[in-house]
C-alpha positions in Angstrom: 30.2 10.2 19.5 31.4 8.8 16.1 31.5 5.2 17.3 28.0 5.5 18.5 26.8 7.2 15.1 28.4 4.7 13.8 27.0 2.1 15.6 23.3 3.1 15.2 24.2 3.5 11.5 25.0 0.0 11.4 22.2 -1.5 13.5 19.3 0.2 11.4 21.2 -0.8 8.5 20.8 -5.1 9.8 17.2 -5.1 9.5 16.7 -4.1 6.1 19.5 -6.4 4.9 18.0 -9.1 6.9 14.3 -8.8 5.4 15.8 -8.4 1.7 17.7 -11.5 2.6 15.0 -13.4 4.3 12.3 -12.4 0.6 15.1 -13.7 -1.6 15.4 -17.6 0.2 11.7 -17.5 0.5 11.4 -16.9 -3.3 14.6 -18.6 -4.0 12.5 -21.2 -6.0 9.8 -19.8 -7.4 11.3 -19.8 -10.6 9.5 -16.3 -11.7 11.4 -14.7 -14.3 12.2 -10.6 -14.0 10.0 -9.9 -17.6 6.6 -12.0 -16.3 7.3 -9.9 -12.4 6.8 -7.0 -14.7 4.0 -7.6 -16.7 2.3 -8.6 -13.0 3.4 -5.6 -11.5 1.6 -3.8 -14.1 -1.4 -6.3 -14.0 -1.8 -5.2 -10.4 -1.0 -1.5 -10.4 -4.5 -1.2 -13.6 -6.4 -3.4 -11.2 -6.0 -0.5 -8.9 -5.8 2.5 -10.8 -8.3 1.6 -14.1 -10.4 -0.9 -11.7 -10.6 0.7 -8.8 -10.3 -2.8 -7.6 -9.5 -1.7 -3.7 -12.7 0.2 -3.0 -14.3 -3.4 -2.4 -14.2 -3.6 1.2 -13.8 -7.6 1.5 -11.1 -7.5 -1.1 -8.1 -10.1 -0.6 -5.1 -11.2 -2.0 -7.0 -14.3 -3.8 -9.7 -11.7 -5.0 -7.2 -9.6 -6.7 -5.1 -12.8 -7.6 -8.3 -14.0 -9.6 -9.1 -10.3 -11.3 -6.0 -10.4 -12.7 -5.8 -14.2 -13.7 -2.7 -15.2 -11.9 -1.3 -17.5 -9.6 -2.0 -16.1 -5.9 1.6 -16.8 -5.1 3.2 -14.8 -8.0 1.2 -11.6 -7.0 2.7 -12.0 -3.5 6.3 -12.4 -5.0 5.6 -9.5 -7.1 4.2 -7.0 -4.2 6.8 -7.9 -1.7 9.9 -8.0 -3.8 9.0 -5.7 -6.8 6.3 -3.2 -5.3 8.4 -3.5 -1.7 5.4 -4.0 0.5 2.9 -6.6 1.5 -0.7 -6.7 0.2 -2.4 -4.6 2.8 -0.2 -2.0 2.7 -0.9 -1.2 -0.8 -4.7 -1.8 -0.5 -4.2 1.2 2.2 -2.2 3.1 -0.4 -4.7 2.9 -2.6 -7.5 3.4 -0.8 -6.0 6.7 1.0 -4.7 8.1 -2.3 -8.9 7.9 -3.2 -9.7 9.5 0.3 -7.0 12.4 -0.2 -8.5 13.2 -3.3 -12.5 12.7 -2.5 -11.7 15.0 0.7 -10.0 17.9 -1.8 -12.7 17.5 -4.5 -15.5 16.9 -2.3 -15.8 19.0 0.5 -19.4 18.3 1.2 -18.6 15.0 1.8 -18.3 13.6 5.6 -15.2 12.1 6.1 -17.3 8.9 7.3 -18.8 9.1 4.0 -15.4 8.7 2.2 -14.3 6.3 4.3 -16.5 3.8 3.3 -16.4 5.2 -0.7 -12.7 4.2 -0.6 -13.3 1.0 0.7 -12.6 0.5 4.7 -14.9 -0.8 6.8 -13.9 0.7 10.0 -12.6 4.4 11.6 -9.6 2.8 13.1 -8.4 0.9 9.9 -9.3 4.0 7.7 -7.7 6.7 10.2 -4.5 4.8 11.2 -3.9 4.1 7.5 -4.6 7.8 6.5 -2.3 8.7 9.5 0.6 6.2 8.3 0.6 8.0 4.9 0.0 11.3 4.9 1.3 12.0 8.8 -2.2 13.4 9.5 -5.8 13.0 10.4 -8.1 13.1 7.6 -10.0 15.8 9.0 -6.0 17.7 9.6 -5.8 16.7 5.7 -9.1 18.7 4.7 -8.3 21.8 7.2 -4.1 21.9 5.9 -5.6 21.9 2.0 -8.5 24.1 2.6 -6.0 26.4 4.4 -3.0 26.3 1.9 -5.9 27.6 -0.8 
């Protein structure tokens, strides 16, 4: 039994290694320097916060890249090896933080109606992404906070 812990240990432990490996000899070059990666991270975190940048619903990596007047390439860098994801995955993060709180705050509102407020354009994007982050359903969501009350 403690071999195969063990071994399952190891074998989820390759993967991680191998994609932290694989972002550092794609970057290798790039020449960005740790103090500009900051001030970028921060860049991109007011475009989301302040902005509200993600409730556009066409919204790119080149969209945010020119809001925040810099190279497309360094906000990549940044979000995959600083922030730890890719693009899309924060844009979702962002967009369901909205939804979580426009579905506490405003009960009256369909969840449709939020849906598009927070920028997706479809019910499958908007409900796998809530799903993926909070575990549940937006509807679930609204019910588990109107319930804990």
């Amino acid at each position: 039994m403690k071999k195969f812990i063990t071994h399952f240990l190891n074998r989820r432990e390759t993967p991680l290694k191998t994609h932290e490996t694989a972002l550092s000899l794609k970057y290798q070059k790039s020449g960005l320097k740790s103090s500009e990666a900051l001030e970028i991270k921060k860049k991109i975190h007011l475009a989301f916060e302040q902005d509200k940048i993600h409730k556009n619903n066409d919204l790119g990596l080149n969209d945010l890249s020119s809001h925040i007047s810099v190279d497309r390439y360094k906000v990549s860098q940044v979000i995959n090896e600083h922030i730890s994801v890719n693009f899309y995955t924060l844009l979702n993060q962002y967009r369901v933080k909205d939804a979580k709180n426009l579905l506490v705050e405003s009960p009256y509102l369909s969840v449709k109606s939020i849906m598009y407020e927070v920028g997706f354009n479809s019910k499958t994007s908007f409900y796998g992404a809530f799903k993926k982050e909070t575990g549940l359903s937006p509807n679930d969501f609204r019910d588990l906070v109107k319930f804990a009350s």
